[in-house]
C-alpha positions in Angstrom: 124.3 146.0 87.1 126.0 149.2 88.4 129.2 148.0 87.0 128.2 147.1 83.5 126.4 150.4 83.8 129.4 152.4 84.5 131.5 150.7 82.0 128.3 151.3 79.1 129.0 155.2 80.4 132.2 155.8 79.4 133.3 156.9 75.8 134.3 154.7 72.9 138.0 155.1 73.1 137.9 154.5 77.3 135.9 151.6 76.8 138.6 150.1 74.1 141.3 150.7 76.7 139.7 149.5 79.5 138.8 146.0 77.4 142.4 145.8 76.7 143.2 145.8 80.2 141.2 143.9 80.8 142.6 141.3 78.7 146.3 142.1 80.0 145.5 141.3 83.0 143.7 138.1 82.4 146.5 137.0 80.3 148.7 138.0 83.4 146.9 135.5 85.6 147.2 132.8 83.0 150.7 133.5 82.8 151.3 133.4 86.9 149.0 130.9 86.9 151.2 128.6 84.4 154.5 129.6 86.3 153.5 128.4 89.5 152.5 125.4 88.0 155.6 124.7 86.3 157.7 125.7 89.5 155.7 122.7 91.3 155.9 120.4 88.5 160.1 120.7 88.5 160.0 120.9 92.4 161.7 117.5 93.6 159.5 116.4 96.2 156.6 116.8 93.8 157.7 114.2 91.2 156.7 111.2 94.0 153.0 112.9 94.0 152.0 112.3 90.6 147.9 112.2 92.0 148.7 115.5 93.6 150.4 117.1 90.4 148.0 115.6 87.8 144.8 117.7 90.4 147.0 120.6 89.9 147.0 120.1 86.2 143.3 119.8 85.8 142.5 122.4 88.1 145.1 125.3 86.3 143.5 124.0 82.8 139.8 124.7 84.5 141.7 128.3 85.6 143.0 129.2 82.7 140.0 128.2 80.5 137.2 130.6 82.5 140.0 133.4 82.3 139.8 133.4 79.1 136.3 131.9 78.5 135.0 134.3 81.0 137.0 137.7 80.0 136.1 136.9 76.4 132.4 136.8 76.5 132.4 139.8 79.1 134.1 141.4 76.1 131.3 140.7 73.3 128.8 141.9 76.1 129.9 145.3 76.5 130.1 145.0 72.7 126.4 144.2 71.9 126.4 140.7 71.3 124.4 138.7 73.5 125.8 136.2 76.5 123.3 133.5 75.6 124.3 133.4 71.8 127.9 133.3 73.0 127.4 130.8 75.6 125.3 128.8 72.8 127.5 128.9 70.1 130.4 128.3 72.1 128.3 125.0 73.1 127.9 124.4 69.9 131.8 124.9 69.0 132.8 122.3 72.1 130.7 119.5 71.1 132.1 119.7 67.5 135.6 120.0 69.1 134.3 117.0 71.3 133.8 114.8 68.2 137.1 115.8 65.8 139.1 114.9 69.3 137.6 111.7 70.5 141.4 110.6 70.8 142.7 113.2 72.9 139.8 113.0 75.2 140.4 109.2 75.7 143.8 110.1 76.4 143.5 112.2 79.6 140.3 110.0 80.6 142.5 107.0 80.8 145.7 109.3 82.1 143.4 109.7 84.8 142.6 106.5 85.6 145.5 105.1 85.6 146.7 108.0 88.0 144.1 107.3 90.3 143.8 103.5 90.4 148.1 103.4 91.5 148.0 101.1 88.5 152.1 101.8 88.1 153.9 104.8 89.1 156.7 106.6 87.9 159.8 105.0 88.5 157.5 101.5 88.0 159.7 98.9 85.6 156.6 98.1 83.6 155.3 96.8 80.0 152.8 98.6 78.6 151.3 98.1 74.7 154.2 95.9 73.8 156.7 98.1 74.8 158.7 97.6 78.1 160.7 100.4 80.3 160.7 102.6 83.5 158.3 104.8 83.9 159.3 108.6 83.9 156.2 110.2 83.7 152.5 109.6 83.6 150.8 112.7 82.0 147.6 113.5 81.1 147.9 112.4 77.0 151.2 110.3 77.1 152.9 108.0 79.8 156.4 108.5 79.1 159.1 105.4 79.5 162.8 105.3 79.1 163.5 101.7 77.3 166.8 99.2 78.3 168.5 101.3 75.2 167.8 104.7 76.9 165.3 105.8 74.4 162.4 107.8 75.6 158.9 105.8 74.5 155.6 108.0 74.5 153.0 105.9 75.1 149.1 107.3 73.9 147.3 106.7 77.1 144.3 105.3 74.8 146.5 102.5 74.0 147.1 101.3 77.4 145.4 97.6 77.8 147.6 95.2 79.1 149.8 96.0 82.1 152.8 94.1 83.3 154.3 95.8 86.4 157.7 94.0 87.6 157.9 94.9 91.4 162.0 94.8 91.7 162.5 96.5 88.5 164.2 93.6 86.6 163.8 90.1 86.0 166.0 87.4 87.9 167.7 85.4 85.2 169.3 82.2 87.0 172.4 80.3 85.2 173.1 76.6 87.1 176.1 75.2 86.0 177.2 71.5 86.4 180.9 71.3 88.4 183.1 68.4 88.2 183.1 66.4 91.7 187.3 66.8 91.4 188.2 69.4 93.3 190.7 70.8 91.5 189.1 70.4 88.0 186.3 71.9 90.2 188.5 75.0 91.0 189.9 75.2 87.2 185.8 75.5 85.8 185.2 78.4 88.7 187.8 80.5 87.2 186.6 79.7 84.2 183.1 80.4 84.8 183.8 84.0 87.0 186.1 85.3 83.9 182.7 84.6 81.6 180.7 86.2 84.0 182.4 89.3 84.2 182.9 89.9 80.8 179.6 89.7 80.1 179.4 93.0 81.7 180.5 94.5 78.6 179.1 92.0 76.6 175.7 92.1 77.3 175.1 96.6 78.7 171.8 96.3 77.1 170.4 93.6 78.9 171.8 93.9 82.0 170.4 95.8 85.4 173.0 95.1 87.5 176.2 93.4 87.6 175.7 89.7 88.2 176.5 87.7 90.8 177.7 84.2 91.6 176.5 82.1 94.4 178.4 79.6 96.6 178.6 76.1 95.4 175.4 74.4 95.8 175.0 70.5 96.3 172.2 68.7 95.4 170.6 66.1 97.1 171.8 63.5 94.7 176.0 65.1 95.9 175.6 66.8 92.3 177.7 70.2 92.8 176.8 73.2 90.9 177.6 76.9 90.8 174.6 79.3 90.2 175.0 82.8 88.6 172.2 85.4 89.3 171.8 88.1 86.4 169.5 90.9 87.0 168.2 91.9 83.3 165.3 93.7 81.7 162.0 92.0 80.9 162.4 89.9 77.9 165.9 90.4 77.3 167.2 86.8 78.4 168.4 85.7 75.3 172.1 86.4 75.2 171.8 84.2 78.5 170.5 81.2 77.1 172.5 81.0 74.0 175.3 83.6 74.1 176.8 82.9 77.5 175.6 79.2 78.2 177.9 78.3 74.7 181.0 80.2 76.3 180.5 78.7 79.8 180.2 75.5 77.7 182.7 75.2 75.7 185.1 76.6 78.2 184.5 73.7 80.3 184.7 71.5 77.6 188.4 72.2 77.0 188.8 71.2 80.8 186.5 68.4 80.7 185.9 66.8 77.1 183.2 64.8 78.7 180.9 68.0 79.6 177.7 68.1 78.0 175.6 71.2 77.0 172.6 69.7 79.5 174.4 70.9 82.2 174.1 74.4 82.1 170.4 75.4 82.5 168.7 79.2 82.7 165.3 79.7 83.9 164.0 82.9 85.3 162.1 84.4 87.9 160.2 87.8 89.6 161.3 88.0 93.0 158.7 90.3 95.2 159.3 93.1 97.1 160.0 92.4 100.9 158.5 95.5 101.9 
């Protein structure tokens, strides 16, 4: 080829400088390359694309590899070595790498996958492996969660099996409590119950998603009355509900009425869907 011919032409110490150039500027792209990247990564609008900035990733990876890849074994050419033994024993080096890093490869395979199937996205109040957050980020070795204590979970992307995704981001935790059908012991047990309710704000930060909130008095259709208090918590977190506050709404009703039993205050839970 005329290049490789004028390049073969030129003396020892031109042909060392011009191979350093050459690698300059190849690490130049990789550098600009990486930049750009990194600029559109941080860029707000791109954090609701995740397809669109996992492509990216691949594809600047793919760059940057045949930069090097590419600039190296032009290199070893000019040098005497032969493109086939390099291309050989560099196949020969991947498929070793290929079987010390089974994991890693797993990891983007299934980082992929999950990108690409809209099996959760970030922002997504999901449980994944046991472990139960919103989802900040879904890269291409670790999905990346931020748990009801604020800790950051990394997540291998191997290890993804079972996925719970909870659509409103929280799970509806419902307290109906029993009123008296006197009005004005009625009215005594509300205060009661609203002074529980909102310190259980502080009481219970951890579990919490929102602040609660209390309902109108219901009626049955047997004229039972009852007041129902909606708690928006994490996934798996309803605890402090069914024991914590159900014994203060208890036995603060008990000092009004001694006659109150524990039976009526219930919890259950449910996932309400999205609307839209």
């Amino acid at each position: 080829m005329p290049t490789i011919s004028l390049i073969s032409d030129l003396s020892v110490p031109n042909r060392v400088m011009l191979f350093i150039a050459m690698a300059f500027l190849s690490h130049l792209a990789v550098l600009l390359a990486r930049n750009l990247t990194t600029r559109f990564m941080a860029a707000e609008f791109s954090s609701r694309w995740t397809k669109t900035r996992t492509v990216v990733s691949l594809l600047v990876s793919t760059l940057v590899f045949s930069i090097y890849f590419g600039t190296f074994g032009f290199i070893l050419q000019e040098l005497g070595i032969s493109l086939t033994a390099y291309l050989a024993s560099a196949s020969i080096l991947g498929l070793a790498i290929g079987f010390g890093s089974q994991g890693i490869v797993q990891d983007v395979v299934t980082g992929v996958s999950v990108i690409f199937s809209d099996l959760f996205h970030v922002g997504d109040m999901v449980e994944v492996s046991g472990q139960t957050g919103t989802v900040i980020s879904i890269g291409m070795r670790f999905t990346r969660l931020s748990n009801s204590l604020g800790a950051e979970v990394y997540i291998p992307n191997r290890t993804i099996a079972n996925v719970i995704v909870y659509p409103r981001g929280y799970i509806r935790c419902l307290a109906d409590i029993a009123l008296s059908s006197d009005t004005a012991i009625e009215q005594r047990m509300i205060k009661e119950i609203k002074n529980i309710v909102y310190g259980s704000i502080e009481q219970f930060p951890g579990i919490l998603r929102d602040k609660p909130e209390i309902a109108k008095v219901q009626v049955t259709s047997a004229n039972k009355r009852f007041l129902r208090v909606k708690f928006r918590i994490w996934p798996g977190r309803g605890a402090p509900i069914e024991v914590t506050f159900k014994q203060d709404v208890v036995q603060a009703l008990k000092a009004i009425d001694e006659t109150y039993l524990d039976s009526m205050v219930s919890v259950n839970y449910e996932v309400e869907k999205r609307t839209t």
